[in-house]
C-alpha positions as CSV (number, residue, x, y, z in Angstrom):
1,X,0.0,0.0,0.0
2,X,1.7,3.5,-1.1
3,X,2.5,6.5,1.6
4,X,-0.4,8.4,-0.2
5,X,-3.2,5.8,0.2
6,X,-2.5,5.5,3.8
7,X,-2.4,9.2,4.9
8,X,-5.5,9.5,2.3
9,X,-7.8,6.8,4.4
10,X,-6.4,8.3,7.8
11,X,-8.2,11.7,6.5
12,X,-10.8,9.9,5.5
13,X,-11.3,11.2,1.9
14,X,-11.9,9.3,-1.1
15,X,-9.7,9.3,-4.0
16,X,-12.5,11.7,-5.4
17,X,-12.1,14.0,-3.0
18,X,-8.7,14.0,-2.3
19,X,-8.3,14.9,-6.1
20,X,-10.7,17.7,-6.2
21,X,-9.0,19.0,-2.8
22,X,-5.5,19.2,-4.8
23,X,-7.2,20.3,-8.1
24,X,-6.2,17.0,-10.2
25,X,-8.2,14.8,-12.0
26,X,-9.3,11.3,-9.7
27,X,-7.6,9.8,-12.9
28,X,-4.3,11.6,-12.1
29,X,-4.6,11.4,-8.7
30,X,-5.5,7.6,-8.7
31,X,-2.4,6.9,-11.1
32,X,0.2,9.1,-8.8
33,X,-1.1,6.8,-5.4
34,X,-0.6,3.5,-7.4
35,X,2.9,4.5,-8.8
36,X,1.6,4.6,-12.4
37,X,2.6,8.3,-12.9
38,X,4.7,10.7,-11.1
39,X,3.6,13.5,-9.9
40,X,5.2,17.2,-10.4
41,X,6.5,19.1,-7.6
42,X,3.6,21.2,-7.5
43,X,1.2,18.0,-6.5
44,X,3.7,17.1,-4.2
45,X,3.6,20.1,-2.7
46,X,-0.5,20.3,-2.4
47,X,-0.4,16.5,-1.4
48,X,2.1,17.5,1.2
49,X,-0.4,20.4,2.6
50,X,-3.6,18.1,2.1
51,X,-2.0,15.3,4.3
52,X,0.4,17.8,6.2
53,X,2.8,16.4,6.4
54,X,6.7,17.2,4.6
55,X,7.2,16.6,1.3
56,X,10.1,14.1,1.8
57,X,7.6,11.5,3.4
58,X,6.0,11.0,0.8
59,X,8.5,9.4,-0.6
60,X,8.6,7.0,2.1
61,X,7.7,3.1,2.2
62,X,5.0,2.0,4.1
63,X,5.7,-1.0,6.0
64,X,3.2,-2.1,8.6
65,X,1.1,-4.8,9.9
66,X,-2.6,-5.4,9.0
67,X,-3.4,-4.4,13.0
68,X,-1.8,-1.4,12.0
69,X,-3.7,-0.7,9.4
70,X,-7.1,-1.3,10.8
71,X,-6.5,2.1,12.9
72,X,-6.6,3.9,9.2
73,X,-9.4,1.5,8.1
């Protein structure tokens, strides 16, 4: 599961709205959380605000357990 999914379902928003929040299609936005695309440094920088948190961790791996991630879910 990518960085951007995780801190997306701890907010609570949908890919929908997560997209609309940043101003990108749910296409693009879909594509940059599943690694398909790459986004440009001014998505990182609106994903970083949306989820605020830095820039630099969302280039992080997620590694976790699946009781870990039934605190997001």
């Amino acid at each position: 599961m990518s960085i951007l999914k995780v801190l997306r379902l701890q907010k609570g928003l949908t890919i929908r709205t997560a997209s609309q929040k940043i101003g990108i299609s749910s296409t693009k936005y879909h594509a940059i959380e599943t690694g398909t695309q790459t986004a440009d440094i001014e998505t990182i920088n609106k994903l970083a605000d949306l989820f605020e948190v830095p820039a630099h961790k969302l280039f992080e791996s997620v590694k976790f357990k699946a009781k870990a991630m039934e605190k997001v879910i």
